[in-house]
C-alpha positions as CSV (number, residue, x, y, z in Angstrom):
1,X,26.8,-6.9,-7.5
2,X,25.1,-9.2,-5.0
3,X,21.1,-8.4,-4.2
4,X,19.1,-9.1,-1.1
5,X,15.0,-8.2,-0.6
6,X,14.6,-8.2,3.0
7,X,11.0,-8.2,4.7
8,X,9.6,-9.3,7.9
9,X,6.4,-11.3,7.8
10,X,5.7,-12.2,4.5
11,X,5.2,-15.6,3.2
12,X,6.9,-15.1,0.0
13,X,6.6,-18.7,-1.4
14,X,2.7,-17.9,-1.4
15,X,3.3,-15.0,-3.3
16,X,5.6,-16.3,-5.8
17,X,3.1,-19.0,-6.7
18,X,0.4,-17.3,-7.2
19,X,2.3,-14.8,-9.0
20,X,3.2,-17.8,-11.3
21,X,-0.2,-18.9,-11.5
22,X,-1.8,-15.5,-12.8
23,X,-4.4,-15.9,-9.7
24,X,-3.8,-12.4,-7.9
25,X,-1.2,-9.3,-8.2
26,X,2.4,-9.2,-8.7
27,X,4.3,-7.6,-5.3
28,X,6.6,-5.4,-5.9
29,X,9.3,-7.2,-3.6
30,X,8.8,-10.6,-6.0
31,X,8.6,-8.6,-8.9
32,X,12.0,-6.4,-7.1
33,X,14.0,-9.6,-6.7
34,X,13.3,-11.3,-9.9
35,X,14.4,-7.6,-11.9
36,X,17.5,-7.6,-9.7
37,X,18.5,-11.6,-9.3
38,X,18.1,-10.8,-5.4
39,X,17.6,-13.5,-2.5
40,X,14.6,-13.1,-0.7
41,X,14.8,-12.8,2.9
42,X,11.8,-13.6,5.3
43,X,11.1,-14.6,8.4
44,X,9.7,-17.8,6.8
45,X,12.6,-18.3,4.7
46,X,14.7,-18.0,7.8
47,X,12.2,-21.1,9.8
48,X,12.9,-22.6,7.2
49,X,16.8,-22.7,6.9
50,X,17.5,-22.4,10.7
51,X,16.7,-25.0,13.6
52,X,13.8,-25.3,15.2
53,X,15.3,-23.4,18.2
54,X,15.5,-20.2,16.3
55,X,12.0,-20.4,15.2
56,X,11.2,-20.8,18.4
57,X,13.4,-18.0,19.4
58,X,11.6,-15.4,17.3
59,X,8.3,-16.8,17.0
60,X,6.7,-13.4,18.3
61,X,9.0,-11.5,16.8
62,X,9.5,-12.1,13.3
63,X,10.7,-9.1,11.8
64,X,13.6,-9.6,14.4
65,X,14.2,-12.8,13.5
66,X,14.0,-12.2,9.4
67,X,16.9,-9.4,10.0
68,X,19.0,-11.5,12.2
69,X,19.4,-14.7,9.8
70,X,20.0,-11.6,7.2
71,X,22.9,-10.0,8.8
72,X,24.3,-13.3,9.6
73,X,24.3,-13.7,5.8
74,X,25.1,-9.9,5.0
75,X,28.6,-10.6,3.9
76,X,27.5,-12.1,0.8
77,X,25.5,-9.2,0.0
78,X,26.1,-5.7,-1.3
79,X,23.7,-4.2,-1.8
80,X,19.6,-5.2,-0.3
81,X,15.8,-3.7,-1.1
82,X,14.4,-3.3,2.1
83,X,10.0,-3.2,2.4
84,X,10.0,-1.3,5.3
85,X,11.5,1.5,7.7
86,X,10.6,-1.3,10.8
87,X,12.6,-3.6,9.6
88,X,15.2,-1.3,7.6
89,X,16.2,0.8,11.1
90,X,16.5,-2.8,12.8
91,X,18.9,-4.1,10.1
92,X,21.1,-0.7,10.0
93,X,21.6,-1.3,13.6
94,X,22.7,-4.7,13.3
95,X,24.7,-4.3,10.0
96,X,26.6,-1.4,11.4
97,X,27.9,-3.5,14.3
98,X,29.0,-6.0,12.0
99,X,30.9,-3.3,10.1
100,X,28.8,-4.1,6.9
101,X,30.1,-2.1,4.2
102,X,27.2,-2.6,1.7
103,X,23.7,-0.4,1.5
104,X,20.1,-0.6,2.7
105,X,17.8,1.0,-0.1
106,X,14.5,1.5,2.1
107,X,11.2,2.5,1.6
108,X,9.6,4.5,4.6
109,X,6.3,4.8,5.0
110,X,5.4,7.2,8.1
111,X,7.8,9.1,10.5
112,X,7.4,8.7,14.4
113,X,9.5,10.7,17.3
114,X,10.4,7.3,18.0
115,X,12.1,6.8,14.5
116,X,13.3,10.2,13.7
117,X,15.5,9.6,17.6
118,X,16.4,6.5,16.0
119,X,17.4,7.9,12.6
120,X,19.4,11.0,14.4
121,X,21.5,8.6,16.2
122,X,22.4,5.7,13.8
123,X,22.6,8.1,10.7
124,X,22.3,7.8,7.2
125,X,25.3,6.4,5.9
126,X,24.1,2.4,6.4
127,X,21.3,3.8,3.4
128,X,21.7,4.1,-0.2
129,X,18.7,6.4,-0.5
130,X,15.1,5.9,1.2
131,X,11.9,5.6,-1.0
132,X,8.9,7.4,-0.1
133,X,5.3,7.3,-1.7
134,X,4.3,10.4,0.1
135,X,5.8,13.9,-0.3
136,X,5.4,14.7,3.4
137,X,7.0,12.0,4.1
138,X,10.0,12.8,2.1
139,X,9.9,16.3,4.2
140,X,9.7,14.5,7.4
141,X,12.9,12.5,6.7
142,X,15.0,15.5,6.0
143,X,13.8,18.0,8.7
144,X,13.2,15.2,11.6
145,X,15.4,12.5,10.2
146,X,18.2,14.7,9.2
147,X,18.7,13.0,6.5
148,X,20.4,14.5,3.6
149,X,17.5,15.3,0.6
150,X,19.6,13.7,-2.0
151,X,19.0,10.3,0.1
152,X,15.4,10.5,-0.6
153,X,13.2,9.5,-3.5
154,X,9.6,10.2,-4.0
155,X,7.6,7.4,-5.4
156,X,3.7,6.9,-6.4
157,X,2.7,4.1,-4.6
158,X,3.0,0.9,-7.1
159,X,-0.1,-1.2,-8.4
160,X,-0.5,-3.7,-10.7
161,X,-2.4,-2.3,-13.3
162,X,-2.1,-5.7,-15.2
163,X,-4.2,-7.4,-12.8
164,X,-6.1,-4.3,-11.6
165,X,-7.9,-3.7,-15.1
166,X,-11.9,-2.4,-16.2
167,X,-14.0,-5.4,-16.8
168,X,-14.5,-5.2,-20.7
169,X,-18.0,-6.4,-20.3
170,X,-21.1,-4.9,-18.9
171,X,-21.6,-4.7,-15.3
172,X,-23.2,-8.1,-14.7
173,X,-26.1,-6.3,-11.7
174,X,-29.4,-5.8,-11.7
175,X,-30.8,-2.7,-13.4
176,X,-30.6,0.6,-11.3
177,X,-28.7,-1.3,-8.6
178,X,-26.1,1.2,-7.2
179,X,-23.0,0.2,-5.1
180,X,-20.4,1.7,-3.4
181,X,-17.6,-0.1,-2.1
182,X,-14.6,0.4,0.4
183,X,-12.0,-1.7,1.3
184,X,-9.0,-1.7,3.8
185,X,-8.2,-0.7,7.6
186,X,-5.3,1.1,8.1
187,X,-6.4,4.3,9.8
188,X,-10.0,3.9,7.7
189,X,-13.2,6.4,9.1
190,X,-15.4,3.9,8.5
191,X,-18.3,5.5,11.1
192,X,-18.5,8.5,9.2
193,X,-19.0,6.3,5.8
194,X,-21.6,4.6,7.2
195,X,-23.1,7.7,8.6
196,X,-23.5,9.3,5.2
197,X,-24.5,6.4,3.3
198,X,-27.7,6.9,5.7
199,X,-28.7,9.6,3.0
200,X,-27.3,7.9,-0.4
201,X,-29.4,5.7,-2.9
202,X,-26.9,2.7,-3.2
203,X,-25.6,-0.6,-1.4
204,X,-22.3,-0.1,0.7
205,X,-20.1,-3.2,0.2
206,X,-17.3,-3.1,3.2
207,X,-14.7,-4.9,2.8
208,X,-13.0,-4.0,6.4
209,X,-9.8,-5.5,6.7
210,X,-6.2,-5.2,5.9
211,X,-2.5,-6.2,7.0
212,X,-2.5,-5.1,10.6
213,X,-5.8,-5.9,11.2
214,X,-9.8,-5.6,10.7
215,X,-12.5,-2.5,11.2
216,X,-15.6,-4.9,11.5
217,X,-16.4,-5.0,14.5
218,X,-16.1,-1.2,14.7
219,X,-19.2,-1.3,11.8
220,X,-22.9,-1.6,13.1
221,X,-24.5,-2.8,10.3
222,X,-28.2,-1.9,12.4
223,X,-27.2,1.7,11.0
224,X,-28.0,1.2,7.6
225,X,-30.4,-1.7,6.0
226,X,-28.5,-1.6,2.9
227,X,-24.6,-2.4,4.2
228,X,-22.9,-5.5,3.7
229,X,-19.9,-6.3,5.8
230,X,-18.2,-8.8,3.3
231,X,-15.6,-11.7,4.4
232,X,-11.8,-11.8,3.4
233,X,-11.8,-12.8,-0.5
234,X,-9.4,-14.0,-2.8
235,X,-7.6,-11.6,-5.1
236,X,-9.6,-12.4,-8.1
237,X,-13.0,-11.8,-5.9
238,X,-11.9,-8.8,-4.8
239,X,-11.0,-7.7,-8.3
240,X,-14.8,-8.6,-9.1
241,X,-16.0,-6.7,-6.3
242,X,-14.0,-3.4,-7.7
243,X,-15.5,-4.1,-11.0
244,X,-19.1,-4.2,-10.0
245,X,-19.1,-0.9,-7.9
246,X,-20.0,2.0,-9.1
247,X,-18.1,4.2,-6.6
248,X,-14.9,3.6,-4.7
249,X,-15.3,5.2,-1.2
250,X,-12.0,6.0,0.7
251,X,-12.8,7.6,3.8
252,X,-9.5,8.3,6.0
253,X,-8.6,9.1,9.2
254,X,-6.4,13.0,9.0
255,X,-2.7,11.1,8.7
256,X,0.7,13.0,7.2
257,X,1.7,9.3,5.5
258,X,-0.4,7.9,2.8
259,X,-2.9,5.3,5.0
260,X,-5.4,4.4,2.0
261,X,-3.6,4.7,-1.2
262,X,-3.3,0.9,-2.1
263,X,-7.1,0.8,-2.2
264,X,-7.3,3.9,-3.8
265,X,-4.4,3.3,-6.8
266,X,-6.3,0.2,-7.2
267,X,-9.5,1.5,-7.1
268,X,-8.5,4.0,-10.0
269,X,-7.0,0.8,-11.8
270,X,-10.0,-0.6,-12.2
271,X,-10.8,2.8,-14.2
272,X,-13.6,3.5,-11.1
273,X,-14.9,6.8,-10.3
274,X,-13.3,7.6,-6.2
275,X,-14.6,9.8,-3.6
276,X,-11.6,10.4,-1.2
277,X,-10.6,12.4,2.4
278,X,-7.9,14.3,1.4
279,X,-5.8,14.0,3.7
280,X,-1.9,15.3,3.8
281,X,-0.2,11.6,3.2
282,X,-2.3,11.8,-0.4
283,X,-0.9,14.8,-1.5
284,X,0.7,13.8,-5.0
285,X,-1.9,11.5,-5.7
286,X,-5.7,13.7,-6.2
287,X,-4.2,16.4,-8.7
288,X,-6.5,14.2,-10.9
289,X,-9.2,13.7,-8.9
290,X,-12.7,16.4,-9.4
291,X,-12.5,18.4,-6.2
292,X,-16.1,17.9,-5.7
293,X,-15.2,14.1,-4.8
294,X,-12.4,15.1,-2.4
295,X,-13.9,15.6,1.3
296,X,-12.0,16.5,4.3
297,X,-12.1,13.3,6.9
298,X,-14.8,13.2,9.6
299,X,-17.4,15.0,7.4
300,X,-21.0,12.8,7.0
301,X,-22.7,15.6,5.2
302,X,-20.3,16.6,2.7
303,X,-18.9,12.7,1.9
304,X,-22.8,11.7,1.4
305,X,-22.9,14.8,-1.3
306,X,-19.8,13.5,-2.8
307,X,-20.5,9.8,-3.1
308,X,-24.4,10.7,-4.5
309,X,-22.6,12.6,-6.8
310,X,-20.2,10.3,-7.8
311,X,-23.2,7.9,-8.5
312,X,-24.3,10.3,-11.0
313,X,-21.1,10.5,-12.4
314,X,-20.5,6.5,-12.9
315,X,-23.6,6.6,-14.3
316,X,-23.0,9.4,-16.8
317,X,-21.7,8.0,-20.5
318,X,-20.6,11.7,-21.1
319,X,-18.1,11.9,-18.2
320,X,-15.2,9.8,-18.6
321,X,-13.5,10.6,-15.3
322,X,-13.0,6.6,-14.2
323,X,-11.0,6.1,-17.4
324,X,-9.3,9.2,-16.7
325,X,-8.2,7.2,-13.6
326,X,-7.0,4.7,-15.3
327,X,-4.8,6.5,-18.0
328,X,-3.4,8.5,-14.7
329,X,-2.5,5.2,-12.8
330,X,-0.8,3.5,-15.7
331,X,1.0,6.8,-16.2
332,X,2.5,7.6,-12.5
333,X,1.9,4.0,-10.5
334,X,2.6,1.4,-13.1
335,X,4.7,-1.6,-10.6
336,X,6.4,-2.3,-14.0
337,X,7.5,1.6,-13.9
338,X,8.3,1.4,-10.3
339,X,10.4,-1.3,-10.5
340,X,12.7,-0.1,-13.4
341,X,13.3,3.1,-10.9
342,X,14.2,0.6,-7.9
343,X,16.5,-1.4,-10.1
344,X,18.3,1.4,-11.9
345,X,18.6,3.4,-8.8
346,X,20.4,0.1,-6.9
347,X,22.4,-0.1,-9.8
348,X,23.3,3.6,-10.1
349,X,24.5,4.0,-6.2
């Protein structure tokens, strides 16, 4: 059986060495290709093996141009991991024009009219089966999609938990420092953090960016003396920064696909007491969680009464609920676990 990985923008090579040099987290596309023996395709790798014209070609439009040089490859290839729906939809299109006879195994992350159109005309048969991290999702996909619920498989969202780990040492702070720390954009509620931390005893460390994007301009940081808007870090400062909080905020915006769960997974890695929005897209992953920490999104008052008393909590030697976290994360988001289940379900259909 021949393997593909297929993504849009990533730099793989970047990843791969510093997955080599123990300096950040494994991906679970690397980790994906190097289980299966797959090729990675990229838009990077495809500059790179194509003339100049066709980097020029699909400059502003990489994920177009990673599933082109792909398909023109396909034939080699039975059967490909695919990161995304965005680029997964655009390949099914293309490979069924070609008459490609192998399949896609995609993960989806959040259903649109758009894409459920899309996935009504084209079908299902180009997919082996579609992975989901959120159970709404997986609903979406069937009822919208019309796609058949064995062609579906529900995931926790993978971490590292190697590389996300507790420090073993003491917190190296000052005494009775207290901070709270959030980290991401995708779809974050940022104002209503910074609102609530008006009323809580502790530093908010904001780490405001992400993939598509950053929140910091959206921040005033005139609102509250004590919040830092911190710069892009490496992997190993961020790691540092989870381990010195006290409290991992993740306040959300109300979505039905899970915006927020890599910081959170992470987060709970780091064996850190959270204080969430629960929001529909995290169903699956706060069964764990004290209710008292979950808020609904856009709700200052009640978030501030969860983060102070999530203070108490990480400060509490009798509760153990961040290493309850932990032992959760390891047990339902290990990316070792995941990618057994990616490889044995590519091998199995």
């Amino acid at each position: 059986m021949r393997s593909a990985v297929l993504l849009g923008k990533g730099r793989y090579a970047d990843e791969i060495r510093g997955f080599e040099a123990e300096d950040g987290p494994r991906t679970e596309f690397i980790t994906v290709a190097r289980r299966i023996d797959a090729k990675v395709f990229s838009f990077a790798t495809a500059r790179s093996e194509r003339s100049a014209l066709f980097g020029r070609l699909f400059g502003r439009k990489p994920v177009i141009g990673s599933v082109v040089n792909f398909v023109m490859q396909a034939g080699s290839i039975d059967r490909c991991y695919v990161t995304g729906e965005d680029i997964g939809i655009v390949a099914a299109i293309l490979l069924r024009l070609r008459g490609w006879q192998g399949k896609l195994y995609c993960v989806f992350h959040a259903m649109t009219p758009k894409k459920a159109r899309i996935l009504r005309l084209i079908g299902h048969k180009m997919f082996g089966v579609f992975i989901v991290v959120s159970e709404k999702q997986r609903r979406l996909l069937i009822e919208e999609g019309n796609v058949p619920p064995e062609k579906v498989l529900t995931v926790h969202n993978w971490v590292d938990d190697r590389f996300f780990h507790p420090r073993d040492l003491a917190r190296a702070t000052s005494p009775g420092a207290k901070v709270v720390m959030a980290c991401g954009a995708e779809n974050r509620d940022y104002p209503t953090l910074v609102q609530a931390m008006k009323t809580v005893d502790a530093d908010l460390k904001l780490f405001a960016h992400g993939f598509y994007g950053t929140h910091q301009g959206t921040v005033d940081p005139s609102a509250q003396d004590r919040i830092k808007l911190m710069p892009r870090v490496s992997f190993s400062d961020l790691l540092k920064s989870y381990q010195d909080a006290d409290v991992i905020a993740v306040p959300l915006n109300e979505v039905d696909y899970a915006a927020g769960v890599t910081g959170l997974v992470e987060a709970m890695a780091c064996g850190k007491v959270v204080v969430v929005s629960a929001t529909a897209g995290l169903d699956g992953y706060l069964d764990g969680i004290d209710p008292t920490l979950l808020v609904k999104p856009h709700q200052p008052t009640d978030l501030a009464q969860a983060v102070s008393k999530a203070l108490a909590i990480a400060h509490d030697p009798a509760r153990q609920d961040g290493s309850h976290n932990r032992d959760w994360v390891v047990k339902h988001c290990s990316l070792d676990n995941y990618v057994q289940k990616v490889a044995n379900l590519m091998a199995a259909t």
